[in-house]
N, C-alpha and C positions, 0 to 999 in steps of 0.2 A: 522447434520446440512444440511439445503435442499442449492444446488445450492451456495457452496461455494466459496468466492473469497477471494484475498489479495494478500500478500508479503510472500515470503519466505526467510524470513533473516540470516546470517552470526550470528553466536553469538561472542555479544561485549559490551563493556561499554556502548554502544549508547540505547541499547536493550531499556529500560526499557523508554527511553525518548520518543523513538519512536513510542512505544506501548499507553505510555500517549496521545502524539499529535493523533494518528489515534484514540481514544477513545473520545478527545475532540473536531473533526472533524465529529465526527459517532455519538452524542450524544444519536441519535433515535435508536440504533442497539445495537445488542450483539454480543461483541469482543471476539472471542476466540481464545487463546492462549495455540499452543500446542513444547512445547520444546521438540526438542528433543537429544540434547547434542549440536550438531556443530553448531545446524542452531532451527531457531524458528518460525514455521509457524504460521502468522497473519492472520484471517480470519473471515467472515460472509457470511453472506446472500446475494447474489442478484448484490451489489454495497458497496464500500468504495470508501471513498475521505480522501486522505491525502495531505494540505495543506501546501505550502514553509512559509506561512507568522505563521502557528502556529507550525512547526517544528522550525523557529528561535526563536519560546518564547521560546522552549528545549533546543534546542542545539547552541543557539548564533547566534545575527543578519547577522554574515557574511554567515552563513552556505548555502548552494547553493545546487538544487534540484538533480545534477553532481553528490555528495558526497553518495546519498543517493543509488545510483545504483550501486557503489562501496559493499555495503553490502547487496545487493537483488540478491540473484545468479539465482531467480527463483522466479516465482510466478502462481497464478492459475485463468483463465478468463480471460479477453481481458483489454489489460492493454492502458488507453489512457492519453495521457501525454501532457502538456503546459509547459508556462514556471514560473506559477504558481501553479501547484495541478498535483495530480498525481489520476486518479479514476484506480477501479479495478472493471469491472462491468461481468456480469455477459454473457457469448457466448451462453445463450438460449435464452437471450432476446432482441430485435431491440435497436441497437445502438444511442445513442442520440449525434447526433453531439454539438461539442465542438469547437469553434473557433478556428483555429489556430494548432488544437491537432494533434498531430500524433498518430496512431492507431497503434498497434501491438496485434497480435494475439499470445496465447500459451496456450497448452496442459499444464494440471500439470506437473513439468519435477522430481519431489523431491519427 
């Protein structure tokens, strides 16, 4: 895969919900999913977006975008965050500002 991003998750009962919402947020991409016992790397192309409003169709209205960094120990690409959606885009390509978001930058750490 050229220019990989995403989440690298803790493995948990949550897995599988999570994996849905970021597939049903990426509709135009291919998700791939690589386990590797403790932890499950989510990734693509270029840019993901994982949404708070369609992780509460998964995981229940109350669930809060807080919860979700509890199980992300690492990720890959420049991670920018609200208080709605979470993108994962890609450090070779210019940043598209996001209202509000705060940026954080990271190396693959996993």
């Amino acid at each position: 895969m050229n220019d990989p991003v995403g989440p690298v998750l803790r493995m948990g009962g949550e897995i599988d919900d999570v994996v849905a919402a970021i597939r049903d947020d990426n509709p135009d991409r291919e998700i791939e999913t690589i386990d590797r016992g403790s932890y499950v790397r989510v990734q693509t192309s270029t840019r993901m977006r994982l949404s708070l409003e369609t992780l509460r169709v998964y995981l229940g209205p109350s669930y809060e975008l807080a919860l979700f960094s509890s199980m992300m120990p690492s990720f890959v690409g420049r991670m920018v965050t609200s208080s709605d959606e979470l993108i994962w885009e890609s450090i070779k390509t210019p940043r598209t500002d996001t209202a509000g978001a705060e940026e954080k930058n990271a190396e693959e750490l996993v």
